[in-house]
VOGU-3710 file (C-alpha; in Angstrom, 3 decimals, decimal comma):
1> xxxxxxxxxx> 0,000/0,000/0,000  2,658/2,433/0,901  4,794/1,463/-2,342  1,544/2,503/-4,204  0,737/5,245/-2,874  4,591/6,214/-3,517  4,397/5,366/-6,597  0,920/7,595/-6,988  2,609/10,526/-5,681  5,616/10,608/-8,449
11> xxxxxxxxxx> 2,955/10,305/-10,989  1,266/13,139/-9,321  4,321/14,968/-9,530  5,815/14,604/-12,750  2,039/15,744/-14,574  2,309/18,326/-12,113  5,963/19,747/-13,501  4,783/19,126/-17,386  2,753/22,068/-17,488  1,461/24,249/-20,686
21> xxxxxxxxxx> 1,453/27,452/-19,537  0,302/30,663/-21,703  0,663/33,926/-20,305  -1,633/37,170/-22,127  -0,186/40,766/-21,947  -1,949/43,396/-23,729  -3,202/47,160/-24,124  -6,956/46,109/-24,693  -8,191/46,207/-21,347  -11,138/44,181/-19,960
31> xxxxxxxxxx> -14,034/46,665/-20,958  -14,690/44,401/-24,041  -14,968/40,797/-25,367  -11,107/40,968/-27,172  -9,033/39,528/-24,366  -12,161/36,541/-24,001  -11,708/35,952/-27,717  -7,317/35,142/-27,361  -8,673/32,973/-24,531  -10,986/31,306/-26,468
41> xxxxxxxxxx> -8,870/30,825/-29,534  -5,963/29,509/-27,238  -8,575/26,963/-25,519  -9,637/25,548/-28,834  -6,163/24,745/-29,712  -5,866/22,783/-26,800  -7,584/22,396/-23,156  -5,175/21,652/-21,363  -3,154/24,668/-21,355  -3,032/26,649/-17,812
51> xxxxxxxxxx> -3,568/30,376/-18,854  -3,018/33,560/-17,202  -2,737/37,086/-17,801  0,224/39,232/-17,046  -1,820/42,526/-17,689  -3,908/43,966/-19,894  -3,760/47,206/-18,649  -0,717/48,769/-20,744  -1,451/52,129/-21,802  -2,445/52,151/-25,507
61> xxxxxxxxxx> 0,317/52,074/-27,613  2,742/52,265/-25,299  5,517/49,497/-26,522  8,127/50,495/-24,095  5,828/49,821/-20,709  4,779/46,443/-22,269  8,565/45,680/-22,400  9,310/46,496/-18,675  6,188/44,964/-17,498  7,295/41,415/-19,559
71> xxxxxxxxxx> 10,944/41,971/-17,518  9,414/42,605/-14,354  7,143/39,802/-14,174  9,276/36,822/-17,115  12,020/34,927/-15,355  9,673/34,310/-12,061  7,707/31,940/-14,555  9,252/28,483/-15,178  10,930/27,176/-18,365  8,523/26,630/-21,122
81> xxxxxxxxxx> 6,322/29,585/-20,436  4,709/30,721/-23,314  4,141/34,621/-23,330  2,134/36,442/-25,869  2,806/40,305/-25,246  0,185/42,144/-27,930  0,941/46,365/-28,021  0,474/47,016/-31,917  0,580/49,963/-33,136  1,908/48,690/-36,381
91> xxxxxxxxxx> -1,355/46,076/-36,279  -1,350/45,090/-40,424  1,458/46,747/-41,758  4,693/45,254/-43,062  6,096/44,504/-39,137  6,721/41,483/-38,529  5,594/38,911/-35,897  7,973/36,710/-34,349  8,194/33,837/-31,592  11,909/34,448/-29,529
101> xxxxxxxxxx> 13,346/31,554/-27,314  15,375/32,976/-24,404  18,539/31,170/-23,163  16,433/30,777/-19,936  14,011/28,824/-21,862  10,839/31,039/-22,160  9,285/32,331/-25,273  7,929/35,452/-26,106  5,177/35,632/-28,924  4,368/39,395/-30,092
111> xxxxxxxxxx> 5,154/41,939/-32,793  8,590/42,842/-33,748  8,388/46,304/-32,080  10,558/46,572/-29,394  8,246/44,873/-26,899  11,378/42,308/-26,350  13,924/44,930/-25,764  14,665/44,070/-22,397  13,964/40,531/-21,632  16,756/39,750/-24,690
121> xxxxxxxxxx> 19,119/41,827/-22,561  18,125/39,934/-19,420  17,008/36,443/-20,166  19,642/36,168/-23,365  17,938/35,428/-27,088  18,450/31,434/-27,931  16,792/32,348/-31,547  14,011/34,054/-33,238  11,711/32,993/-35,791  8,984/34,572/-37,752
131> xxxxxxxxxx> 5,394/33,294/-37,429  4,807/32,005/-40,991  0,679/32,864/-41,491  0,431/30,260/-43,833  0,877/28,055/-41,474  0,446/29,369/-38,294  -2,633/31,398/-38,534  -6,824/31,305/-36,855  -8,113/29,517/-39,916  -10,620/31,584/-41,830
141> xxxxxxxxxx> -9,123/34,922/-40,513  -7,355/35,972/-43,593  -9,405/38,895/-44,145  -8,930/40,400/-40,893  -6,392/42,681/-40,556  -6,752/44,423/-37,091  -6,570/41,852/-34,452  -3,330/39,713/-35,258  -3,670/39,202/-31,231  -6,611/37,045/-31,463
151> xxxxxxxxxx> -5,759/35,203/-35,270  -1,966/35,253/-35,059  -0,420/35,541/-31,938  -3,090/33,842/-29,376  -3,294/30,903/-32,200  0,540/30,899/-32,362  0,968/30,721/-28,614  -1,296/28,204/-27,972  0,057/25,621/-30,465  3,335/25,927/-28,901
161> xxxxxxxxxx> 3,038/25,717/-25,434  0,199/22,832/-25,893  3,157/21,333/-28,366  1,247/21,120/-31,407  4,318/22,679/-33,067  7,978/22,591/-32,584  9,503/25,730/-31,999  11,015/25,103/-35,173  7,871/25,123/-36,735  7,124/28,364/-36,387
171> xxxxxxxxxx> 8,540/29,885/-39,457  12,040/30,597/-40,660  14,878/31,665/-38,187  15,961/35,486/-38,061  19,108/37,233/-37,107  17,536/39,408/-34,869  14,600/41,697/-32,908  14,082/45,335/-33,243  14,854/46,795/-29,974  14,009/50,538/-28,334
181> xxxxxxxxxx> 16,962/53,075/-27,949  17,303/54,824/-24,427  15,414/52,148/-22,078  18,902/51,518/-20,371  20,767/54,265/-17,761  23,842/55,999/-19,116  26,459/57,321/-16,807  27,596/60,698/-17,404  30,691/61,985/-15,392  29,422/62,213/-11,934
191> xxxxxxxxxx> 25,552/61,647/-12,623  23,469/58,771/-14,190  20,620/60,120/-16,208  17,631/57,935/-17,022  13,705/57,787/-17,525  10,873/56,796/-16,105  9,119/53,942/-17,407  6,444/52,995/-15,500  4,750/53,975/-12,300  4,099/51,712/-9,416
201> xxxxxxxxxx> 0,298/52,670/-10,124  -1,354/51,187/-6,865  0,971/53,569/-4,781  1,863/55,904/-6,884  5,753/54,960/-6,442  8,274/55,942/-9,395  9,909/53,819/-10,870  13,197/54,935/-12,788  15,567/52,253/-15,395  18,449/52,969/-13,496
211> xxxxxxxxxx> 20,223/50,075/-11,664  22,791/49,316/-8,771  25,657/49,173/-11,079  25,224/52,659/-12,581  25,190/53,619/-8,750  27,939/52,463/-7,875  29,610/54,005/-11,105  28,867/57,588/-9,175  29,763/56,074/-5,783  25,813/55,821/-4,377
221> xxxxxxxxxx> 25,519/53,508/-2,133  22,173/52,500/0,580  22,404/54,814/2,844  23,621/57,836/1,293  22,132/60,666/0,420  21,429/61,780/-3,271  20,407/64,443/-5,466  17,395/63,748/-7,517  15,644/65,903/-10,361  12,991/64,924/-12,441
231> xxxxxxxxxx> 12,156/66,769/-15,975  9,383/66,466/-18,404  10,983/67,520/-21,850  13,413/70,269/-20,592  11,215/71,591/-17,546  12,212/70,654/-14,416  9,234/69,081/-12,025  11,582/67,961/-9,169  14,308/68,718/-7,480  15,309/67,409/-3,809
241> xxxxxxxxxx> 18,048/65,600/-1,927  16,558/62,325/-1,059  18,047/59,386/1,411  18,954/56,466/-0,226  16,616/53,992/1,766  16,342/49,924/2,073  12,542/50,538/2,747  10,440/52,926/3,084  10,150/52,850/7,183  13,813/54,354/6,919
251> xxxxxxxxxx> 11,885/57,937/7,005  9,075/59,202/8,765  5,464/59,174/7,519  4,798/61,290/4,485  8,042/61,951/3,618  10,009/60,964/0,676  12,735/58,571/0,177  14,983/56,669/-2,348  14,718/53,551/-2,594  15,636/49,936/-4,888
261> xxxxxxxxxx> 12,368/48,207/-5,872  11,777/44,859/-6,699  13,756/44,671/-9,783  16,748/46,292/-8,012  16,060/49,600/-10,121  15,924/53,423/-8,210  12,548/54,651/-7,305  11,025/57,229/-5,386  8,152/57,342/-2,693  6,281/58,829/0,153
271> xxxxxxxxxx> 6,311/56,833/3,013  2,177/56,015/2,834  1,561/58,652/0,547  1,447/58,948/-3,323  4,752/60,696/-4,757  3,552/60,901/-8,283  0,610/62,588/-7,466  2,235/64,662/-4,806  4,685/66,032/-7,477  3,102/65,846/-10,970
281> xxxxxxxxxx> 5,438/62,926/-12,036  4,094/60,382/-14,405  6,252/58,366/-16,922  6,831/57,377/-20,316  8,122/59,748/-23,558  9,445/62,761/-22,463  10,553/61,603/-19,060  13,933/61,789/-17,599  16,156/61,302/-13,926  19,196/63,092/-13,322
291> xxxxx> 20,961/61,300/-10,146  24,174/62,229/-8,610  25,944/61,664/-5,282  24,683/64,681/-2,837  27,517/66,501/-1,171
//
């Protein structure tokens, strides 16, 4: 009995570990029935995929949020995760779509934007392929030419992480992706200047691209103190010394601090209060961080 039930339990576990997992990112939102209908398409291809979403709250258009969100959230999924990331402005022009293997074992379905900027810099690119339509396309979609999420890249997804095709069988290998200028911090003399790509919306914390390393280029360190300004364009919208906290309990309520978030990137926040709000920040195009070592 107890060699059976053993013997149960490593069954148990090895269906457990061979999972199909497809993961939806998107700009749609959930006011309408477009997100339902890559869902739908994915679960025809096969039921036995586990499917979640990443978001679908990226702000329309915006290519170079849905490539921080994909690196913020990507290498905390196992090997074999299938994500489809769909922000397209390009929807039915001559851009292509592509399917990229990581050297960490992931794959990342979308449009050949940009979207993949930053995961190929932090999970490595194994190879690219482009999604040949011929093949690889909703069947009886070939006159629709505005929703390449639902007939292209949901239908592509699926088939791959349920293993109806090889990777291989995508299409034909490329060389490489398009990727976005200026989403990584340069180091200038004694200050590292970057942007601001996306907001910690719940709390209103900002989140800048700029890492430990350039720190440490400038000689910032926890628990110094630094000078931080914030512009929109060329007009200044910030400007304060700020201590470089672990946490936020390093200050007193309502008061600002420095800090490293999750992804080990400077941000900026009011201990249980909204900083982006409090100072007219926001992120995307147009805006920058100036950091340097306060003396």
């Amino acid at each position: 009995m107890k060699n059976l039930l053993l013997c149960l339990a490593f069954i148990c576990f090895i269906g457990c570990t061979d999972r199909k997992v497809l993961v939806f990112q998107s700009d749609f939102g959930l006011k309408d029935g477009a997100v339902a209908a890559m869902k739908g398409v994915s679960v025809s291809v096969s039921n036995d995929l586990q499917i979640y979403d990443l978001t679908h709250e990226i702000p329309p258009f915006n290519i170079s949020e849905a490539a921080y969100r994909l690196n913020q959230s990507a290498a905390y999924w196992p090997a074999g995760t299938v994500f489809v990331s769909i922000v397209d402005p390009g929807v039915g022009s001559s851009r292509k779509s592509i399917v990229m293997k990581t050297k960490t074992g992931h794959y990342f379905v979308t449009p050949d934007n940009g979207t993949l900027t930053l995961v190929a810099e932090s999970m490595g690119i194994e190879e690219v392929r482009e999604i040949d339509e011929t093949r690889n396309r909703l069947r009886g979609s070939n006159e629709s030419y505005t929703f390449h999420g639902r007939d292209v890249y949901a239908y592509t997804g699926a088939r791959l992480a349920s293993e109806t095709i090889t990777f291989e069988e995508v299409g034909n290998e490329l060389d490489d992706i398009v990727r976005l200028p200026g989403l990584t911090a340069v180091v200038e003399g004694e200050e590292v200047v970057g942007n601001i790509p996306v907001l910690d919306v719940q709390y209103g914390n900002v989140w800048t691209n700029i890492d430990r390393t350039s720190l440490q280029k400038i000689g910032v360190k926890v628990g110094d103190s630094v000078a931080v300004a914030i512009y929109f364009e060329e007009e200044k919208k910030f400007e304060q010394t700020l201590l470089l906290g672990h946490t936020f309990s390093d200050v007193q309520v309502r008061s600002e601090v420095a800090y490293m978030n999750s992804l080990l990137n400077l941000s900026f926040g009011i201990r249980q209060g909204d900083f982006a709000k409090a100072h007219g920040i926001s992120s995307g195009d147009g805006w920058s961080v100036r950091i340097r070592r306060a003396r």
